[in-house]
N, C-alpha and C positions, 0 to 999 in steps of 0.2 A: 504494500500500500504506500502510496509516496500523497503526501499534503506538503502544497504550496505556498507561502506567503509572501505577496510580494507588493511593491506599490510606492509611489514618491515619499519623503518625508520631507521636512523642514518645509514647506509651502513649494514642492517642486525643486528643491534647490539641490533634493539627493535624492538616491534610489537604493532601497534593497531589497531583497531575494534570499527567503531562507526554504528549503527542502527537507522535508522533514521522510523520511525512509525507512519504514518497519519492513524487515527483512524475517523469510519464513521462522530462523532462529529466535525470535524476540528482541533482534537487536534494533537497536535506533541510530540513521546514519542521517549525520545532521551535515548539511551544505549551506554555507553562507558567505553572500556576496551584496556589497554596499560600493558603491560609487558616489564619489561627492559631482555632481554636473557643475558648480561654480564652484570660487574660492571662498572656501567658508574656514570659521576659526577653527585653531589648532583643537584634536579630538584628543580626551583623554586617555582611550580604549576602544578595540574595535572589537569586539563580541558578543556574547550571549551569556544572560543570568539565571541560572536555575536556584528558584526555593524549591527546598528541600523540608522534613520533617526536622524539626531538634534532635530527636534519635539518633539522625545519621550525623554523628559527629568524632566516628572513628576516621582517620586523614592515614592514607600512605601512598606514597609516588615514587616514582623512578624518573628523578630529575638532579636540579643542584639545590645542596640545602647541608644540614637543615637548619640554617639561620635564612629568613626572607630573602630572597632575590627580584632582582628588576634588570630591565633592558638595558641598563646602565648600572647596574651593579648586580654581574653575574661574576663573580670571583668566586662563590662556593662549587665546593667539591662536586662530580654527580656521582649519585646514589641510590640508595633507597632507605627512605625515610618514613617514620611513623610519628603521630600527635594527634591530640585531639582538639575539636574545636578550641577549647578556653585555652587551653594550653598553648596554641599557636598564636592568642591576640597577644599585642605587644600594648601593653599601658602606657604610651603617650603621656603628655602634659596635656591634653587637647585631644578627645579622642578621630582616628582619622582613619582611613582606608591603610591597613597594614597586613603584612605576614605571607605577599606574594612567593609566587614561587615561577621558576623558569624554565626553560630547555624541558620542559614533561612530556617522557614519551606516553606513561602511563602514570593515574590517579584513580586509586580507589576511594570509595565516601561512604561510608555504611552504620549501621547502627551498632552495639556489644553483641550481639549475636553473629556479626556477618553480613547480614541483608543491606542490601544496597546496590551502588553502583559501579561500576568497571570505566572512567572517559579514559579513549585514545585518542591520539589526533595522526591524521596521515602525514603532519609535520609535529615538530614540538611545539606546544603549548603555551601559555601564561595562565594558571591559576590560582583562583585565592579561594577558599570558604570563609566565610566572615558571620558573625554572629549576629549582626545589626547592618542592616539597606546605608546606602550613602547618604540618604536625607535624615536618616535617625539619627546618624554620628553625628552632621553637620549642626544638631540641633541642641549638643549639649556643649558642656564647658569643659564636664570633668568625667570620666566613667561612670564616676559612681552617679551621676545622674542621667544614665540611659538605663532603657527600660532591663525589666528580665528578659532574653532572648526568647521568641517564639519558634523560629526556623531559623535555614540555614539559606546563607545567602552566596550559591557557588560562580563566581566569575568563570569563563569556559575562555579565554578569549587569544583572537590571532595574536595580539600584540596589545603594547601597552604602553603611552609616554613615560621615559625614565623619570626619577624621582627630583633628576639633578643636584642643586647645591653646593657644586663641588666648589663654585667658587663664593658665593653668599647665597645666603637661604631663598633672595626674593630671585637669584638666577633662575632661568628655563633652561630647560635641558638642552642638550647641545643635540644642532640639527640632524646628526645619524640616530637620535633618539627621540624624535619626535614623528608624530601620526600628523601628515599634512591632509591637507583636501586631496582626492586622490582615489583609486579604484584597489581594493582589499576584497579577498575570498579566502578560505578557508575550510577545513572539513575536520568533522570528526565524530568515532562512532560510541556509543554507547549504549552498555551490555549487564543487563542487570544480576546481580550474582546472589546465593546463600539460596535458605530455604524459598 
């Protein structure tokens, strides 16, 4: 069975294309393809968000870690890595979008039992699961004043602007790590595992 989504955004000013692919296994092969048509601002990420149950907040991949990685600070080892959600948030002064990960051939995401999911991608990845949506975080001051997490919030994505800083904090990232306007696709399958 294959479902389509497709259609302008921004008022015409971009387009995407996602392919959604259940294959007779049970597997889901996800295809995604966005094109900016004019020059629009720098993008922070180009992918897909999956919530999840809270349950599934056992994390293991075959990437580089396990300290947080970015497009611009992939220095860690690759591996194979285990944590779980709380365990992977990094407490900020300021809560923010943290605890990526990069180069991921493969990420499991499952509950204590095992159930869950299997993401591969036909290239390497960028993922994060994070405990709170970016509009949540953006809304507090301190941790301790965001809610108790209800789900899990899994970044899937081609790519992702670096963190930068390297030369002051208010720097952008330097132009081999930035998402210009531009045409981006990507693919990747996912295969549900456990009882």
């Amino acid at each position: 069975m294959i479902i389509d989504f497709e259609g302008d955004l921004l008022s015409g000013q971009a387009y995407q294309h996602i392919r959604y692919t259940v294959t007779p296994a049970g597997q889901l092969d996800v295809a995604f393809a966005y094109e900016a048509k004019e020059e629009l601002p720098q993008m922070l990420r180009v992918g897909t968000q999956w919530i999840l149950p809270l349950a599934m907040d056992q994390i293991k991949w075959h990437g580089r870690g396990p300290e947080p990685t970015y497009s611009d600070r992939d220095e860690a080892r690759m591996g194979v890595y285990t944590t779980d959600l709380m365990s992977d948030w990094v407490d900020y002064s300021r809560p923010q979008e943290n605890g990526n990960k990069v180069d991921v051939r493969c990420l499991t995401i499952t509950d204590a039992s095992g159930f869950g999911l299997r993401i591969e991608g036909a290239a390497p990845l960028s993922v994060n699961p994070l405990p709170w949506d970016a509009l949540t975080m953006q809304t507090a001051d301190y941790t301790w004043q965001l809610p108790q997490p209800e789900a899990v919030f899994l970044n899937i994505d081609h790519a992702q602007t670096g963190v930068a800083g390297d030369s002051s904090w208010g720097a952008v990232a330097h132009d081999a790590y930035r998402l210009e306007a531009g045409a981006y696709s990507y693919q990747y399958r996912v295969t549900p595992i456990g009882n």
